[in-house]
N, C-alpha and C positions, 0 to 999 in steps of 0.2 A: 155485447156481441162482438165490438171490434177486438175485444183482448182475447175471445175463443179466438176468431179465425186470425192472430198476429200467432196466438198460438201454434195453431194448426201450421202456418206457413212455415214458423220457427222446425217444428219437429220432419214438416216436408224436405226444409232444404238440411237440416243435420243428418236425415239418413240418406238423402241425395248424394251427401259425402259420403256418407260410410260405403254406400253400394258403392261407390266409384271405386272405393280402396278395397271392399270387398271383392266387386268383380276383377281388377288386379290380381289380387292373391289365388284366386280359383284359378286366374287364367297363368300364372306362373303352378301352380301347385300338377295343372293340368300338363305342361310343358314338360314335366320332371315324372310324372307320370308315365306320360307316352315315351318319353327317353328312357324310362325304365322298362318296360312293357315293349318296346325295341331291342334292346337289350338280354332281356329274357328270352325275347321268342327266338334272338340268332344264336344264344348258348344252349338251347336247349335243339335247337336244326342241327348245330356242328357236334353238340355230345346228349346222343339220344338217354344214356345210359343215365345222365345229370337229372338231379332231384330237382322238382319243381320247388322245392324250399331251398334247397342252396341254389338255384337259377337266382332266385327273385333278391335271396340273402346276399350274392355276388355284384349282383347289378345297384342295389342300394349299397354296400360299400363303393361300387366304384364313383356312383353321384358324390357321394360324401368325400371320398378321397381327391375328385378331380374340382369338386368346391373350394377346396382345403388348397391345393394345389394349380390353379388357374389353369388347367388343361381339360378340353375337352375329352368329357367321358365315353366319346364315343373312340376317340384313339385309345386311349386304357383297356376295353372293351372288345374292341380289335386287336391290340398286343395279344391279351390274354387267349383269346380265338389262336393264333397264329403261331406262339409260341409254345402254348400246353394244350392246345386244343380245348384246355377249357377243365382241366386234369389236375383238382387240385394235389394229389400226389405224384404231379410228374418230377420225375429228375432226368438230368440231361447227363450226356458221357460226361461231360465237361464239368461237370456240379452246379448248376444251375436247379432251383427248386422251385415248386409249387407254381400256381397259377400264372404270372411273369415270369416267371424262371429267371430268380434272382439270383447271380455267380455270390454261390458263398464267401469262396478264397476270396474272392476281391473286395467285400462288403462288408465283413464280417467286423471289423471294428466299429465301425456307423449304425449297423442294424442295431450290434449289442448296448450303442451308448442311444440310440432311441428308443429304443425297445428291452429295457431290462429286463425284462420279464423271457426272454428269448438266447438261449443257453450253446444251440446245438443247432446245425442248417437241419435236422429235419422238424423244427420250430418254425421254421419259414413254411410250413405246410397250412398253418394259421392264415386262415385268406385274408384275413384282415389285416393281419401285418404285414403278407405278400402284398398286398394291392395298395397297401400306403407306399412303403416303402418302393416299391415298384414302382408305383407312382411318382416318388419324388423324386428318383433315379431319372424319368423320361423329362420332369419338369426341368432339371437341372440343364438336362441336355438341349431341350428345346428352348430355354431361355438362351444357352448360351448359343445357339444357332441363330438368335435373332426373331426366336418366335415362330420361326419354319419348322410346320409339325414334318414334315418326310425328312429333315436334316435332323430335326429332336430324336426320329425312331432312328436313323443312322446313327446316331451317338448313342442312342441306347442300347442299339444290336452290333454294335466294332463293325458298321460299314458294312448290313447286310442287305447289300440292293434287294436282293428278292422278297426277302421279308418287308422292307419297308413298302414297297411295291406292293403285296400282298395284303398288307397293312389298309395302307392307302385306299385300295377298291374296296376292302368291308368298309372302311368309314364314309366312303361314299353311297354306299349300299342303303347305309343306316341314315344318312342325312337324307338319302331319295323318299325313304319309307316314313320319315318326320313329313314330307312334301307330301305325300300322299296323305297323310293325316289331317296334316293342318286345313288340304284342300276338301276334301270329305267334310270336315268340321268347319270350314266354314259352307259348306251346301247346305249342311241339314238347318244352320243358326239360318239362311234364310226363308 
């Protein structure tokens, strides 16, 4: 009888661990979730015309890309908003392309030696090579600002106060809309 229930307590307190680690992972997987599902619904408000599969296909490269890149996705997110409105075939007067609107002339040697497979700026139409590479472009700049996202998007746009500006209140927007989640989510858990 004492070796069932040593038993019994053995397998109680081993999945006591597991749920602990499990409910962690649910409660991250949930976070990335909602940041994606944020993400969606503000690309899909600012370009009505945007496919619910490339909404959802853009907002998961950008998690991935700003994992990859220690920047918050919600700033990548907002670029993309503000810069191409969200058009993965925009080009600018200035040669600027796809989703970030990445300056080919200026880039074009770094793109081609990360991205071999990328031949021609209308190769930069590839969202996923835009939004890396675009990405690592805002990291570089925000590292070297010291970690100040409104001085990173400065270095990323040659000093375009309005844009960054612009920038700025969508990522506020999206982190208000995290608060409202999280507060929702924790009402209903009690």
């Amino acid at each position: 009888m004492r070796r069932k229930i040593l038993c019994a307590l053995v397998i109680v307190v081993a999945f006591a661990g597991i749920s602990e680690a499990a409910k962690r992972k649910v409660a991250a997987k949930k976070v990335v979730d909602d940041r994606a599902r944020n993400i969606y619904a503000l690309f899909t408000e600012v370009n009505p015309k945007l496919s619910g599969v490339d909404a959802k296909k853009y907002a998961e490269i950008i998690l991935e890309a700003g994992e990859k890149h220690k920047v918050d996705p919600y700033v990548i997110a907002a670029i993309i908003v503000h810069e191409s409105t969200v058009n993965n075939k925009a080009v600018s007067k200035g040669g600027d392309y796809g989703l970030m609107q990445v300056r080919w002339k200026v880039h074009e040697k770094a793109i081609k030696k990360e991205f071999p497979k990328v031949k021609k700026a209308n190769d930069m139409f590839d969202a996923r090579t835009n939004i890396f590479f675009g990405t690592e472009i805002f990291a570089y700049g925000y590292k070297k600002s010291g970690n100040d996202v409104r001085k990173g998007i400065l270095r990323y746009s040659a000093g375009n106060t309005q844009l960054a500006d612009k920038v700025m209140a969508t990522v506020k927007k999206l982190q208000a809309n995290d608060a409202k989640t999280n507060k929702n989510s924790s009402k209903k858990g009690k």
